[in-house]
MDAnalysis code that builds the backbone (N, CA, C; Angstrom):
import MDAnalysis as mda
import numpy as np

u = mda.Universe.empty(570, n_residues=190, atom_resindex=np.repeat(np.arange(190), 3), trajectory=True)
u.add_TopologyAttr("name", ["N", "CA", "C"] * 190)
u.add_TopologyAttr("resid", np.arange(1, 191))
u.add_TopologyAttr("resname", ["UNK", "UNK", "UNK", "UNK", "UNK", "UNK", "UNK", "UNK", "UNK", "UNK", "UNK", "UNK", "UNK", "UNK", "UNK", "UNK", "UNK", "UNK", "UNK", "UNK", "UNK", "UNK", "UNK", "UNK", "UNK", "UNK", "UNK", "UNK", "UNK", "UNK", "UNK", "UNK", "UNK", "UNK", "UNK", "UNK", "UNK", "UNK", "UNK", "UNK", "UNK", "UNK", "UNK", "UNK", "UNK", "UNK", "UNK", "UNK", "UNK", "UNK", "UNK", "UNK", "UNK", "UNK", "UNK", "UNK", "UNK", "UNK", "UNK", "UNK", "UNK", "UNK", "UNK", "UNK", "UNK", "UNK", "UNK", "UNK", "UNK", "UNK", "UNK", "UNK", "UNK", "UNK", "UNK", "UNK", "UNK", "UNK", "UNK", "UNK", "UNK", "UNK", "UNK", "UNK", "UNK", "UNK", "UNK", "UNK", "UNK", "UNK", "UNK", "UNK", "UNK", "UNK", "UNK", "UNK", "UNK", "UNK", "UNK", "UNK", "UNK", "UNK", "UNK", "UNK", "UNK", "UNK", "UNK", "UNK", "UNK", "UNK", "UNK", "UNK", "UNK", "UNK", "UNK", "UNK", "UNK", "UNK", "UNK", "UNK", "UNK", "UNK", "UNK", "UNK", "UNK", "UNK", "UNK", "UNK", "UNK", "UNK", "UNK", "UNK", "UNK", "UNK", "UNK", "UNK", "UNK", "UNK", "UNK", "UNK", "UNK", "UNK", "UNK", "UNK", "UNK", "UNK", "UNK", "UNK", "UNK", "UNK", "UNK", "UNK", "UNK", "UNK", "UNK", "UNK", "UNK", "UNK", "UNK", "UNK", "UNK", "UNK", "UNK", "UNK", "UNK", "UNK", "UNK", "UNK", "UNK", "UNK", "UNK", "UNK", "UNK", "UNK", "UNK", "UNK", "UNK", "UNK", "UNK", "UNK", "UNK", "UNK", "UNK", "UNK", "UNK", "UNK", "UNK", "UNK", "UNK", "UNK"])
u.atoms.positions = np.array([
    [0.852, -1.159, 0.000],
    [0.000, 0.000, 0.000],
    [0.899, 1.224, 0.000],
    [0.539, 2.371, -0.896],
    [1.505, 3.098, -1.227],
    [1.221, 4.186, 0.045],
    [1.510, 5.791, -0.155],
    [1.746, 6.395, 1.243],
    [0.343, 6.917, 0.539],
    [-0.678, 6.887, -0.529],
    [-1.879, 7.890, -0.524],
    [-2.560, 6.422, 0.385],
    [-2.582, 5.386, 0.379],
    [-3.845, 4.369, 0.632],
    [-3.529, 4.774, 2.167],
    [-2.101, 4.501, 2.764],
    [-2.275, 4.452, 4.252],
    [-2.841, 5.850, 4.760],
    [-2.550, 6.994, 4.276],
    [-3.517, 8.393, 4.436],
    [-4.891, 8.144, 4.239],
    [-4.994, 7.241, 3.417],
    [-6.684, 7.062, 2.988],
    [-7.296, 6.210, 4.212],
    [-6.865, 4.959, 4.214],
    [-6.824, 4.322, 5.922],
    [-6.923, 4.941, 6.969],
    [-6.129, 6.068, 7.463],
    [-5.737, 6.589, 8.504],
    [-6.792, 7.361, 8.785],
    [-7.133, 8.210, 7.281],
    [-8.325, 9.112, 7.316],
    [-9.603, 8.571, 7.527],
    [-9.670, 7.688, 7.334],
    [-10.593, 6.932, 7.492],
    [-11.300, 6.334, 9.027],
    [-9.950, 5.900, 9.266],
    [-9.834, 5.145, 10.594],
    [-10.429, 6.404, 12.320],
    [-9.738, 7.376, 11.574],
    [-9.768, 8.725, 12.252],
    [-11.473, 8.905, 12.127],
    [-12.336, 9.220, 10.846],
    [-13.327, 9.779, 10.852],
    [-14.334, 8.297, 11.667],
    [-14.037, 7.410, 11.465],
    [-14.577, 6.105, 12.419],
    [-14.386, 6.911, 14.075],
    [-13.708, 7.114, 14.475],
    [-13.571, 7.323, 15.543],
    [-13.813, 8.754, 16.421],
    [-13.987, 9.384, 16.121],
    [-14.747, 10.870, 15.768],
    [-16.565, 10.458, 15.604],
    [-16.964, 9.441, 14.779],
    [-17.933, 9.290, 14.511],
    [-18.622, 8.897, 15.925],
    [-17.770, 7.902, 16.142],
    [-17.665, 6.709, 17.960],
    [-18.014, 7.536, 18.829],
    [-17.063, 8.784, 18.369],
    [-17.322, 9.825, 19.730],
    [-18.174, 10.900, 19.969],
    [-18.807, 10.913, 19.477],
    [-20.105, 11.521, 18.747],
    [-21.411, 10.642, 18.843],
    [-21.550, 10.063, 19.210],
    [-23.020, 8.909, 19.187],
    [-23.247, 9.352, 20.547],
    [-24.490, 9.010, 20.277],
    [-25.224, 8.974, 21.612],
    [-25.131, 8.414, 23.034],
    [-25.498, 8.722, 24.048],
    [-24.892, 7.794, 25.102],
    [-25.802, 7.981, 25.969],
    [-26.178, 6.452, 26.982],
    [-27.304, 6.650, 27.827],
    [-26.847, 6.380, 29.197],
    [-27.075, 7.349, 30.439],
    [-26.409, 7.396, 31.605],
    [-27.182, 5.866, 31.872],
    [-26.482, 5.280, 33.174],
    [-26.633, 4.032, 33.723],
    [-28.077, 4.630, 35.002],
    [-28.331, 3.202, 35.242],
    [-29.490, 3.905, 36.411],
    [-28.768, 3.052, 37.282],
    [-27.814, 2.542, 37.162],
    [-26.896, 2.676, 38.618],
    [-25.905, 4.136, 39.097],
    [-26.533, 4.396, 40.537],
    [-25.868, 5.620, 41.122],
    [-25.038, 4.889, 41.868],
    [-23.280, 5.243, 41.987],
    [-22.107, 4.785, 42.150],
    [-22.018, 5.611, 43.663],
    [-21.781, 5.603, 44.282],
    [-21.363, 7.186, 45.326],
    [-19.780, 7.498, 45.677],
    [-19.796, 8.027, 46.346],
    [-17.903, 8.298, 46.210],
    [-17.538, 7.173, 46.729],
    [-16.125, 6.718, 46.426],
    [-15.436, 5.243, 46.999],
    [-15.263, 5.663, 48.457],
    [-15.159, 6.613, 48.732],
    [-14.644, 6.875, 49.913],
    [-15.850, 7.440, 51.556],
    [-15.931, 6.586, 51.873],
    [-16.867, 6.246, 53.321],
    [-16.719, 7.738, 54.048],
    [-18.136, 8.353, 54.242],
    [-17.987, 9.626, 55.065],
    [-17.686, 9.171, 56.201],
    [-16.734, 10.484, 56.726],
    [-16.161, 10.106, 58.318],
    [-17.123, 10.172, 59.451],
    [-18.007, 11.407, 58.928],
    [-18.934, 11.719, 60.245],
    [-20.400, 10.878, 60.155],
    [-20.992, 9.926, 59.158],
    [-21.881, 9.552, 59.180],
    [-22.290, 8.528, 60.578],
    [-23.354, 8.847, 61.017],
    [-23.634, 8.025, 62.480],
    [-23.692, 6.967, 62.580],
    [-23.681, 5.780, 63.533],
    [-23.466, 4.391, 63.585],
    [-25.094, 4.065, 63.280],
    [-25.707, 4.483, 64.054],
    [-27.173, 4.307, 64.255],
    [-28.183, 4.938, 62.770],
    [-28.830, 4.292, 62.282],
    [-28.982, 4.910, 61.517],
    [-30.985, 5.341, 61.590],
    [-31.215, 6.091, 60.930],
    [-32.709, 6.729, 61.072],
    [-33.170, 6.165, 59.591],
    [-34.525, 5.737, 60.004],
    [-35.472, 4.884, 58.913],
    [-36.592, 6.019, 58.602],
    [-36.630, 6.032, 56.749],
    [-37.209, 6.681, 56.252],
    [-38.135, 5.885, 54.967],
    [-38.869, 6.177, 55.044],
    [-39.893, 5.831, 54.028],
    [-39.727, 6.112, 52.634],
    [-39.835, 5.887, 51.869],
    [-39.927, 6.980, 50.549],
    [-41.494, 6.769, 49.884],
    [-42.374, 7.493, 50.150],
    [-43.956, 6.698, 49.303],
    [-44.115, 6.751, 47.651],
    [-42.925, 7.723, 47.332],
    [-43.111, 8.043, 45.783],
    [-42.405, 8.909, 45.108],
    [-41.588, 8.607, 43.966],
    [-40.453, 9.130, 43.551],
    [-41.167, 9.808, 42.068],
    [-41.455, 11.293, 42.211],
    [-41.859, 11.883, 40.771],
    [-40.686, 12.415, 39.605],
    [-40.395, 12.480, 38.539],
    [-39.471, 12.899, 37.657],
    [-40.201, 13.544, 37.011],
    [-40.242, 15.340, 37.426],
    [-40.742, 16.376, 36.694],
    [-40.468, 16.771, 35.760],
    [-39.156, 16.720, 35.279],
    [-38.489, 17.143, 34.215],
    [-38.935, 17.230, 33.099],
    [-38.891, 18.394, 32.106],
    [-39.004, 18.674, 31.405],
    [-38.976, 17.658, 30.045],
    [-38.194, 17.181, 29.891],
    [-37.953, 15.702, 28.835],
    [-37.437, 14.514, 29.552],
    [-38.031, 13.930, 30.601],
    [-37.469, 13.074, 30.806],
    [-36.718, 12.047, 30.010],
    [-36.258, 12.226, 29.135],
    [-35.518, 11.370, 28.236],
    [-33.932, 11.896, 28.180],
    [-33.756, 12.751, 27.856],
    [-32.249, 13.425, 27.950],
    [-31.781, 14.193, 29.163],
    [-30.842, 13.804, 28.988],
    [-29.925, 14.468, 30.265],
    [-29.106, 16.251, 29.584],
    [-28.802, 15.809, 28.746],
    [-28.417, 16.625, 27.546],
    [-27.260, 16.673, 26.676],
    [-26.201, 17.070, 26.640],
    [-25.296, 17.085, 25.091],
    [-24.144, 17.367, 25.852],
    [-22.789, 16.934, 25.647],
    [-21.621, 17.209, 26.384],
    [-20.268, 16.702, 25.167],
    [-19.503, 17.558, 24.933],
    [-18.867, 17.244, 23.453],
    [-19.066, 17.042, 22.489],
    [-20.412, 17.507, 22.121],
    [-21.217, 17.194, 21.245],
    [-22.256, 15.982, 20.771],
    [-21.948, 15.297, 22.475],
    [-22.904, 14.108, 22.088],
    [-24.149, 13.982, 22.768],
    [-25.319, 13.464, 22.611],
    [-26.898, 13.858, 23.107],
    [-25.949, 12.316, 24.223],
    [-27.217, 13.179, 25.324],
    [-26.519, 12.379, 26.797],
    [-27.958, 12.054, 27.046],
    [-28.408, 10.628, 26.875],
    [-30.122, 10.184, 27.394],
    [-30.077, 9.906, 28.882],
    [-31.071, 9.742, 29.294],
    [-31.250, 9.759, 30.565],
    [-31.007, 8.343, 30.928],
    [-31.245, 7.735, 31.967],
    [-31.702, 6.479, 32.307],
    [-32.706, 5.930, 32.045],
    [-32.951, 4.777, 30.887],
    [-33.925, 4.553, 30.776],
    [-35.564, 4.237, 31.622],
    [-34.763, 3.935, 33.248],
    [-35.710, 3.364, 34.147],
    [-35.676, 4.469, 34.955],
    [-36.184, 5.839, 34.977],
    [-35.891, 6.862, 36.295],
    [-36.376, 6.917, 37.592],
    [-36.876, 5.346, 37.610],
    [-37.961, 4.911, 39.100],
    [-36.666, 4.440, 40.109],
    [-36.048, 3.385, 38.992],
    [-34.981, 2.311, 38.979],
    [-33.880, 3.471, 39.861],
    [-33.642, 4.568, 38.792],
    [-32.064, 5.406, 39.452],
    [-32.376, 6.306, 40.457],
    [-33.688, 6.323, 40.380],
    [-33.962, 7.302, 41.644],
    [-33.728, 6.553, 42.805],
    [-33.980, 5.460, 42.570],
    [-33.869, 4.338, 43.719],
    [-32.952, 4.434, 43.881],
    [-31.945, 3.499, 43.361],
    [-30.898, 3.681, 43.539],
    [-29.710, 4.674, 43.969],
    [-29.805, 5.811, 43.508],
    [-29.366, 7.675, 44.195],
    [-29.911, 7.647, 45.615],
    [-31.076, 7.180, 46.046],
    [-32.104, 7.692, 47.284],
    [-31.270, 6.460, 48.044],
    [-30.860, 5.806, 47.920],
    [-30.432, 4.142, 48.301],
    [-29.032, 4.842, 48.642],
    [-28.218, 5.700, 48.513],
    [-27.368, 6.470, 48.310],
    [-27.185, 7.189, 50.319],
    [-28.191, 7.376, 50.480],
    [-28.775, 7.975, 52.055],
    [-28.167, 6.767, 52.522],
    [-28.006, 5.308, 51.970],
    [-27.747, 4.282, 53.619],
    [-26.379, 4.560, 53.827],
    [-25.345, 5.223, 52.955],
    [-24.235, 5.307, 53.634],
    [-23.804, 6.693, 54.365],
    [-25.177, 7.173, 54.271],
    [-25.027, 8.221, 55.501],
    [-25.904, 8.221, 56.752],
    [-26.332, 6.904, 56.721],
    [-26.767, 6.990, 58.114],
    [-28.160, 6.799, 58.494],
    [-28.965, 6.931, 57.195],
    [-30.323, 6.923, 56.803],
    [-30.794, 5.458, 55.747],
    [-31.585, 4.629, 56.639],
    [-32.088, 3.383, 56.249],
    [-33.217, 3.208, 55.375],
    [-33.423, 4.126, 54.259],
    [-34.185, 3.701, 53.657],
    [-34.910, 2.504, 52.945],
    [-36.470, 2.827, 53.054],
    [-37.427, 1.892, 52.519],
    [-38.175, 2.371, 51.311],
    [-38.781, 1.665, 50.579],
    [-39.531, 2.358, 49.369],
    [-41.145, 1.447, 49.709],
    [-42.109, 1.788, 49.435],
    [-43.334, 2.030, 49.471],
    [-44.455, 2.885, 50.248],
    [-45.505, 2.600, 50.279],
    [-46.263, 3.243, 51.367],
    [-46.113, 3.099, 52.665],
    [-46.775, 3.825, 53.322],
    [-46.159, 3.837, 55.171],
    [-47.812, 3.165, 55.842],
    [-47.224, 2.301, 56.255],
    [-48.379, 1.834, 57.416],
    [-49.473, 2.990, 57.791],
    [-50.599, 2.822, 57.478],
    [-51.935, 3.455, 58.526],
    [-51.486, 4.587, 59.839],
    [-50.846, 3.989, 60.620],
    [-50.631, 4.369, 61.939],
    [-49.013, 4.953, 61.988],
    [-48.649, 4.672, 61.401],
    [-46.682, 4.774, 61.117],
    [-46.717, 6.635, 61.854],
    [-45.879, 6.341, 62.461],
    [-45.561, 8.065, 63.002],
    [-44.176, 7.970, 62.766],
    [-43.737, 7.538, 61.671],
    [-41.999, 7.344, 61.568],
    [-41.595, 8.183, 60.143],
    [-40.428, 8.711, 60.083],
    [-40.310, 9.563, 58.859],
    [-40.560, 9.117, 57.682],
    [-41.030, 10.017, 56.469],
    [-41.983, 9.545, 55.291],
    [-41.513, 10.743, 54.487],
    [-41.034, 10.057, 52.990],
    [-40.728, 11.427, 52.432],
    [-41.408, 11.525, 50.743],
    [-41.935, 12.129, 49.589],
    [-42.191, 12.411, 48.981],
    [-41.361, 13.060, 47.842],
    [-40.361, 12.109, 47.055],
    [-39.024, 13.056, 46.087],
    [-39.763, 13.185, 44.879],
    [-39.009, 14.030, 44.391],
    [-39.210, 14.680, 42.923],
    [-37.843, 15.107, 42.283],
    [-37.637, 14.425, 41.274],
    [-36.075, 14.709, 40.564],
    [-36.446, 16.386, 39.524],
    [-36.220, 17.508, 40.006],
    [-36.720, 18.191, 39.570],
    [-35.900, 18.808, 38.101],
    [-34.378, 18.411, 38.380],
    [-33.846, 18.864, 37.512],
    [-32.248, 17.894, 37.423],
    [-32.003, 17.071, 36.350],
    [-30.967, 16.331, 36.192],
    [-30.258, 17.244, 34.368],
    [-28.810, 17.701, 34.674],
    [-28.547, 18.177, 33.745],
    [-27.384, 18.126, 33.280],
    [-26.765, 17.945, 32.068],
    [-25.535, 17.626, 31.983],
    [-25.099, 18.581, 30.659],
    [-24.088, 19.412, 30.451],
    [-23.473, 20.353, 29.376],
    [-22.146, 20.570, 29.037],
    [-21.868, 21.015, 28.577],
    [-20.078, 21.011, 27.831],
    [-19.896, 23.204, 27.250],
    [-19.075, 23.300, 27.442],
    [-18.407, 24.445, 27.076],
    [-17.216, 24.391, 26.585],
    [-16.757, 24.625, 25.269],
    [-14.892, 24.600, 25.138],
    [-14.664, 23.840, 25.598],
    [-13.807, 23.349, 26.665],
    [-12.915, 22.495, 27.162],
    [-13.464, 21.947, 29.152],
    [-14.750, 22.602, 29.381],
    [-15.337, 21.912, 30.400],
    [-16.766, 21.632, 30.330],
    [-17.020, 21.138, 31.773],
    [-18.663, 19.959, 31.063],
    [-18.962, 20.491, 33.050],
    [-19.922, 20.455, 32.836],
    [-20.834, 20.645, 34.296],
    [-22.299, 19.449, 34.436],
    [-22.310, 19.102, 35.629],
    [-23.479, 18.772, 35.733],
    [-24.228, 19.260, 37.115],
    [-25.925, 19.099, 36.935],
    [-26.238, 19.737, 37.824],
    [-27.804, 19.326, 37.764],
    [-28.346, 18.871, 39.251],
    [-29.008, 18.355, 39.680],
    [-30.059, 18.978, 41.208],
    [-31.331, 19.053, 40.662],
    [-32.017, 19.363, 41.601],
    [-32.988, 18.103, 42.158],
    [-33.120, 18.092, 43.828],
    [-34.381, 17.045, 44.261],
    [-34.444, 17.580, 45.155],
    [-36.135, 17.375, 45.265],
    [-37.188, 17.918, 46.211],
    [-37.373, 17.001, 47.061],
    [-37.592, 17.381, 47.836],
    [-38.154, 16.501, 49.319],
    [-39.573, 16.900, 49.882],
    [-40.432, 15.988, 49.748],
    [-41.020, 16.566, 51.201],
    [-41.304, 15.306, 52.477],
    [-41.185, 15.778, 53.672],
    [-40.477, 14.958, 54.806],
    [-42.646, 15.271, 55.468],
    [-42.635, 14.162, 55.886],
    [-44.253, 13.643, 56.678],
    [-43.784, 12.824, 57.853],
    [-44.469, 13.267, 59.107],
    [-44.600, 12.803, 60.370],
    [-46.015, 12.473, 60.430],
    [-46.037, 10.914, 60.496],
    [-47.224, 10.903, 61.137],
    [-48.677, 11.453, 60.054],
    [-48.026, 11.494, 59.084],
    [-48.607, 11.979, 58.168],
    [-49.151, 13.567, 57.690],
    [-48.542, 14.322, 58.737],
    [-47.977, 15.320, 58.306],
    [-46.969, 16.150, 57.903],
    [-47.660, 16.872, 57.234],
    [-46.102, 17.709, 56.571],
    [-45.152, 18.585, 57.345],
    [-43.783, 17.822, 58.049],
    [-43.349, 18.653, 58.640],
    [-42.090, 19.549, 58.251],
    [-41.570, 19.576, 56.367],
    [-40.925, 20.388, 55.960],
    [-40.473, 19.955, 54.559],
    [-40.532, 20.862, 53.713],
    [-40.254, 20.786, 52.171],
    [-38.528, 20.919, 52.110],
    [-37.967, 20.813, 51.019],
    [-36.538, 21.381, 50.674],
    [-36.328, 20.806, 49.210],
    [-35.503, 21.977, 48.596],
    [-34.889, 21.366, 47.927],
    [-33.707, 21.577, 48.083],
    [-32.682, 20.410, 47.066],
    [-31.315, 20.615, 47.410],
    [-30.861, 20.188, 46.321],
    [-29.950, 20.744, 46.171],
    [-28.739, 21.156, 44.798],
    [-27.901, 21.039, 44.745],
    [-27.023, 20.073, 43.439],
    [-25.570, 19.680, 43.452],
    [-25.146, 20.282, 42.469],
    [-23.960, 20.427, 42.252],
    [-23.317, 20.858, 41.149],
    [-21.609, 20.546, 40.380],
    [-21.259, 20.134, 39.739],
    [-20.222, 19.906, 39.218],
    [-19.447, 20.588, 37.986],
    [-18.431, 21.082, 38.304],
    [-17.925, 21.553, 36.640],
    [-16.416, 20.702, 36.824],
    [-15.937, 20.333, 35.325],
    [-14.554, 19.891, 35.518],
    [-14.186, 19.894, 34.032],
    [-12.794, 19.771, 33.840],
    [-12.602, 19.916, 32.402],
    [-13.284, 18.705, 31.558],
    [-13.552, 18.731, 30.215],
    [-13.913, 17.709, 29.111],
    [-12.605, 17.598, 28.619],
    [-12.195, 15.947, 29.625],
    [-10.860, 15.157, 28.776],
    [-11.645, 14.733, 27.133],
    [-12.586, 14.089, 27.621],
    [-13.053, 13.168, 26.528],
    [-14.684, 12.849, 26.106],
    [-15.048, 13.107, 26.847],
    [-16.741, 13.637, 26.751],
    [-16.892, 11.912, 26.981],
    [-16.169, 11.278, 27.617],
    [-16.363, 9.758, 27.806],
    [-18.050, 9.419, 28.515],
    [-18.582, 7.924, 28.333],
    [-19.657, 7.777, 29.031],
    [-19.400, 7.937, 30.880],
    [-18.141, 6.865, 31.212],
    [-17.091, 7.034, 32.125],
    [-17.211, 8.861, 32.761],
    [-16.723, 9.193, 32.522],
    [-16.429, 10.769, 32.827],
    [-18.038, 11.385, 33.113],
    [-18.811, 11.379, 32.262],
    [-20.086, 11.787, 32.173],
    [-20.998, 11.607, 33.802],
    [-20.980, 9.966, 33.643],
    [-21.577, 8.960, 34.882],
    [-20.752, 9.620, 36.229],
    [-19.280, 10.004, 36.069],
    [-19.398, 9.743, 37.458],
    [-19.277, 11.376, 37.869],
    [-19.178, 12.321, 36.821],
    [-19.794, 13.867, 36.887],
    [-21.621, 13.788, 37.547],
    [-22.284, 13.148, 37.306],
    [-23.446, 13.345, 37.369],
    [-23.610, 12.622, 39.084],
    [-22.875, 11.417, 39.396],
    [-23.208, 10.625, 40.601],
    [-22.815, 12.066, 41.509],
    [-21.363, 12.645, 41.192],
    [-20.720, 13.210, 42.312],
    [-21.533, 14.659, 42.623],
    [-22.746, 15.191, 41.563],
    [-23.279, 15.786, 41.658],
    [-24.575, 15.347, 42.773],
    [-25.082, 14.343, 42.494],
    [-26.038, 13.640, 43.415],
    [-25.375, 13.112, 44.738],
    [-24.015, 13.339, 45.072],
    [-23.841, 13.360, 46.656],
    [-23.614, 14.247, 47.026],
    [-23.663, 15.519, 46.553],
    [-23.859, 17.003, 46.836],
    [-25.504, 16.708, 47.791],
    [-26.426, 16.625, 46.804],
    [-27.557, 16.340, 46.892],
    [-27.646, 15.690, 48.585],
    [-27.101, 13.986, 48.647],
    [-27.522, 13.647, 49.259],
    [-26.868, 13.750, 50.801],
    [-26.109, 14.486, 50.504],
    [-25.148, 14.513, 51.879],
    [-26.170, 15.944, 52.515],
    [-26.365, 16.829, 51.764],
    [-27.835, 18.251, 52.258],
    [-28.534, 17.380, 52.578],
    [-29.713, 16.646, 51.906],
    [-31.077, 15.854, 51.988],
    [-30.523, 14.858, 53.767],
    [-29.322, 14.204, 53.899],
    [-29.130, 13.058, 55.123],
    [-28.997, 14.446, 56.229],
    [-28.349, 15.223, 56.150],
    [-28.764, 16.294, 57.512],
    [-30.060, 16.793, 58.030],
    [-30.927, 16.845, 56.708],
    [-32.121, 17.123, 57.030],
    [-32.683, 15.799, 57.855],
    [-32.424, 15.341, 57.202],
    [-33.410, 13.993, 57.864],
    [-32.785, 13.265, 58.906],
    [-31.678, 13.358, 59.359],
    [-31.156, 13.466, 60.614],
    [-31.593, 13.816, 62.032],
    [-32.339, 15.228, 61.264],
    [-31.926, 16.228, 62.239],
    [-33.768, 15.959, 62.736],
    [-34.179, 15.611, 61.542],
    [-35.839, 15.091, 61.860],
    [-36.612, 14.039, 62.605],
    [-35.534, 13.232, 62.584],
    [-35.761, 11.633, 62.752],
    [-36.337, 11.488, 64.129],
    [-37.637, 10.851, 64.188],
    [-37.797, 10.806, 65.311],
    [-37.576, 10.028, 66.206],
    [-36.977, 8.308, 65.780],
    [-36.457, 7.718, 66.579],
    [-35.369, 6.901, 65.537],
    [-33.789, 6.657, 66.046],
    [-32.843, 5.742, 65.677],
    [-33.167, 4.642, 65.683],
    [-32.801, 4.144, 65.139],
    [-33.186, 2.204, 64.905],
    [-31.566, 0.874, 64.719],
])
């Protein structure tokens, strides 16, 4: 092969891979949390309910575009909410998912993923994530919140890798606010 075919190859090989990096990509509905074990989380931990996980968002389908590539959501957002909210047991908070007993006077909360977002600029990528709470005693409402993570860091590679764990480290922003609240609520340790 003379030196135009291996240019032709090369060029080739190149626009293959450019192409690769450019396709679409769909976040995992597994939420990862940092490798590293918070120091201050309590031994004892406080049991919370969850009765129902809403995803308000605007398109629930995309997360959005980061190096130029469309970033989809999780296909199952019941599944990753779970999983993110599942995120609370390593701070201290024992979550359950369904309805709360008749009589239950034990904490009960109501989420809403209000805003999951992911973007690129030049040479960095941010993500950024809103969830709502609302916290029930006894079946009343004893306080709303929302709470907000945020991430910016450079775009090595607009990788799926890079993407996933921009978006998790944004959601322990989230959940490390959301475990103080409910800490601080709890009406009895377990």
């Amino acid at each position: 092969m003379g030196a135009s075919g291996r240019e032709l190859v090369g060029g080739l090989t190149c626009c293959i891979a450019l192409m690769a990096a450019c396709s679409p990509m769909t976040a995992s509905t597994k939420y990862t949390p940092r490798a590293a074990p918070v120091a201050h989380a309590p031994q004892m931990a406080c049991r919370m309910r969850v009765l129902e996980i809403v995803d308000d968002r605007m398109d629930p389908t995309i997360l959005g575009s980061v190096g130029g590539r469309t970033v989809h959501a999780p296909p199952d957002a019941q599944a990753w909410m779970r999983s993110v909210m599942g995120g609370l047991n390593r701070l201290g908070v024992a979550v359950e998912f369904g309805d709360a007993d008749a009589g239950s006077a034990g904490l009960a909360a109501r989420a809403e993923l209000k805003t999951a977002w992911v973007s690129s600029e030049t040479t960095a990528k941010t993500a950024s994530v809103v969830l709502g709470f609302r916290y029930f005693q006894a079946g009343t409402l004893i306080k709303a919140a929302d709470y907000r993570g945020s991430i910016s860091a450079t775009n090595w590679s607009s990788t799926q890798d890079e993407i996933q764990r921009m978006v998790d480290r944004a959601f322990d922003q989230v959940l490390a606010q959301a475990a103080a609240d409910i800490l601080a609520a709890c009406p009895t340790r377990s």
